[in-house]
C-alpha positions in Angstrom: -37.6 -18.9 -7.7 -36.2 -15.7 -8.7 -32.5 -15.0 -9.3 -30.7 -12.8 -7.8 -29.4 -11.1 -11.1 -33.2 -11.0 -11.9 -34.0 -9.5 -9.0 -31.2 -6.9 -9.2 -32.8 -5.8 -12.6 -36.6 -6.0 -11.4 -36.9 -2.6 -9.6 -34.1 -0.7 -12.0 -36.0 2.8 -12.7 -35.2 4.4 -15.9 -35.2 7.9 -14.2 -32.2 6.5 -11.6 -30.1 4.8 -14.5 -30.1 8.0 -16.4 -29.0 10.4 -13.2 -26.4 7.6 -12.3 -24.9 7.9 -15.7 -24.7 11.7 -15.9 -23.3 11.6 -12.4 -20.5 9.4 -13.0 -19.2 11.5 -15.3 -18.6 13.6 -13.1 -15.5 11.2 -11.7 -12.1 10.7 -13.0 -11.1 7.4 -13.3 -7.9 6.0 -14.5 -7.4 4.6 -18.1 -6.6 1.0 -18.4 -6.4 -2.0 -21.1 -7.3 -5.6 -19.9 -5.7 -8.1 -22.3 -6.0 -11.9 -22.2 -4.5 -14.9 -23.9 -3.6 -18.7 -23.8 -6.8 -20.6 -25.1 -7.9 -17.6 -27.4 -5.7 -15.4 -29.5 -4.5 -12.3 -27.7 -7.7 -10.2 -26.9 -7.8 -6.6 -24.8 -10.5 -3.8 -23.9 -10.1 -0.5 -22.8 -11.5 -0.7 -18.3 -11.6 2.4 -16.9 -13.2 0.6 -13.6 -9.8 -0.8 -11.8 -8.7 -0.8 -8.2 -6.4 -2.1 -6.3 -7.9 -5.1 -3.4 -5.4 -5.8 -1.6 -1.4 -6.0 -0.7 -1.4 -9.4 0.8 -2.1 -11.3 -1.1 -1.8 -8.3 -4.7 -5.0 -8.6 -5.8 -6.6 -5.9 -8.5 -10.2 -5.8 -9.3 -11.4 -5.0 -13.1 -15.1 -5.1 -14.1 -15.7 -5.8 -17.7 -19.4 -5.9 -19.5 -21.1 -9.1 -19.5 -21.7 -8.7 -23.7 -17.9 -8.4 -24.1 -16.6 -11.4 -25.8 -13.4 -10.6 -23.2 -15.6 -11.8 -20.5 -15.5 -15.1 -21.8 -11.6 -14.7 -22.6 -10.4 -14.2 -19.3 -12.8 -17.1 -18.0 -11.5 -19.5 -19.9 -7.7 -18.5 -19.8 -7.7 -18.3 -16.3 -5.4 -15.1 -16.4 -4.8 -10.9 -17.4 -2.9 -8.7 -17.8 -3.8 -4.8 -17.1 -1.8 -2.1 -18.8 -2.5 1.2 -17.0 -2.2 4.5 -20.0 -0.3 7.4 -19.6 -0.8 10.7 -21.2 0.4 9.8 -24.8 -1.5 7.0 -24.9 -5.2 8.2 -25.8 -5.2 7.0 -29.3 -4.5 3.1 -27.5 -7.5 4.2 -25.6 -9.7 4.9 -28.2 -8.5 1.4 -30.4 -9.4 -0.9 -27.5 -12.7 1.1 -26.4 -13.5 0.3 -30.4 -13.2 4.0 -31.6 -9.9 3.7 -33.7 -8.1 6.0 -35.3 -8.1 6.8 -38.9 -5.8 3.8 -41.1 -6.7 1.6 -37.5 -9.2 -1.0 -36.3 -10.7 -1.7 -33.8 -8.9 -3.1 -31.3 -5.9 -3.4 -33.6 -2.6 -4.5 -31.5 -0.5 -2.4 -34.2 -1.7 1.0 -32.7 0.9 0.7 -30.0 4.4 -1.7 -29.1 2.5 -4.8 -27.3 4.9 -7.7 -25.4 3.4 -10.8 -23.8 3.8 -10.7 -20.1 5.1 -13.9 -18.3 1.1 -15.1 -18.2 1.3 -14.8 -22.0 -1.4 -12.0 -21.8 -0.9 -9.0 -23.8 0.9 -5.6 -22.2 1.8 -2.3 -23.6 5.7 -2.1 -23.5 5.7 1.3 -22.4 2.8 1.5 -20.0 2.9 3.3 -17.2 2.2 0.0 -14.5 1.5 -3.3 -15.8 0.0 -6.2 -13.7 0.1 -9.5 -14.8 -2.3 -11.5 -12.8 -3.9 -15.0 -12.4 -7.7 -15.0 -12.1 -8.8 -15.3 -9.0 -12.1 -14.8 -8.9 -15.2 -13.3 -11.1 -18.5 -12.8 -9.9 -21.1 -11.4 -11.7 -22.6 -7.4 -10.7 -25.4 -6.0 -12.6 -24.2 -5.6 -16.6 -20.9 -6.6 -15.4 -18.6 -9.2 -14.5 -16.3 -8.4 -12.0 -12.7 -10.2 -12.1 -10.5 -10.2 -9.4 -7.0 -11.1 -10.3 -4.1 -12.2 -8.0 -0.9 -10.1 -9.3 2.0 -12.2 -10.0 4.5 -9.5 -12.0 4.2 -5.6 -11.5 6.5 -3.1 -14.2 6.0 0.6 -14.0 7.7 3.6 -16.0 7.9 7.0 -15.3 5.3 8.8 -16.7 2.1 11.0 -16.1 -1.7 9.3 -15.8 -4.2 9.5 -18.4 -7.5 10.3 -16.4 -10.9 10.0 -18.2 -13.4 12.6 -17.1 -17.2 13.9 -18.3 -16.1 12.0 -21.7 -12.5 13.4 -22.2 -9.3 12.6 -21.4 -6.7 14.3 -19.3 -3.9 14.6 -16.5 -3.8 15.3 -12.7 -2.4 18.1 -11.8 -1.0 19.2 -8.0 -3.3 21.8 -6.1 -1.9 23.5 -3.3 -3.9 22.4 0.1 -6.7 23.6 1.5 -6.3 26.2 3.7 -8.7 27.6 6.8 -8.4 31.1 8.5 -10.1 29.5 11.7 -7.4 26.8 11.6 -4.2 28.3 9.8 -1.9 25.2 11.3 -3.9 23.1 9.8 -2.0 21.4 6.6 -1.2 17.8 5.4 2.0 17.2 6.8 3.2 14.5 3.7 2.2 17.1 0.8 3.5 19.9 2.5 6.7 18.3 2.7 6.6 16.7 -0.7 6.5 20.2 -2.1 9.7 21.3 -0.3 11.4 18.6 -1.9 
């Protein structure tokens, strides 16, 4: 009998994975570390691929790759914490994604001001959100585990969102609505009145 993970990989065409990738980078994502701790030393990895699930119960979804020794963390701590970047924060980025700075290392806890969250799990002081969450679930998807964590503690600071796009980093910025000369009362009532605030 097959497995379904072999099975996923059977019919993967080279031609698909390679339009996938390019097209993906065309999205912006946010920028987020994943840290873990209790039965191994404090361990972290730069995710861009986090979402939130769901309000009732708080429930946040990060995917991690099935090679990364974090995997393996987070299963057998039973917990994580995700730090979610600002702008500022690039060079944190680039430690945990295992492209440090010079006079770093790779994922080298001194490149920023770390704190253990109530789990115990690693957090970046001055992150822009933090979620400290017990594991709920993993289950595995393609080259990746997918970890879905039930949020026990959320902190947040003021700050602006560091967005990865086509292999960069960078910032949201507001854009005025869309308008349409065949509809010119058409406008997003919540933005609109956002602005005049």
């Amino acid at each position: 009998m097959t497995s379904l993970a072999a099975r996923e990989t059977e019919h993967v065409d080279a031609g698909v994975t390679a339009d996938f990738l390019a097209t993906m980078r065309r999205t912006a994502a946010g920028v987020t570390v994943v840290g873990t701790a209790g039965r191994t030393p404090w361990m972290a990895q730069t995710v861009s691929s986090m979402c939130s699930v769901s309000a009732e119960p708080p429930l946040v979804l990060v995917c991690v790759n099935e090679r990364s020794p974090l995997c393996r963390a987070i299963e057998a701590n039973g917990l994580f914490a995700v730090s979610v970047l600002a702008t500022g924060h690039d060079h944190v980025a680039d430690t945990f994604a295992g492209r440090p700075w010079p006079g770093k290392d790779r994922w080298d806890f001194t490149c920023g001001t770390w704190e253990a969250a109530p789990s115990g799990a690693p957090r970046l002081a001055d992150a822009l959100a933090a979620f400290d969450c017990r594991l709920h679930r993993s289950v595995p998807g393609g080259t990746h585990r997918v970890f879905l964590g039930h949020v026990d503690e959320v902190t947040s600071m003021p700050g602006v969102p560091l967005v990865y796009t086509d292999r960069d980093y960078g910032r949201p910025e507001p854009i005025e609505p869309s308008r349409f000369a065949e509809f010119p009362d058409a406008h997003p009532q919540n933005r609109m009145r956002n602005r005049a605030t």
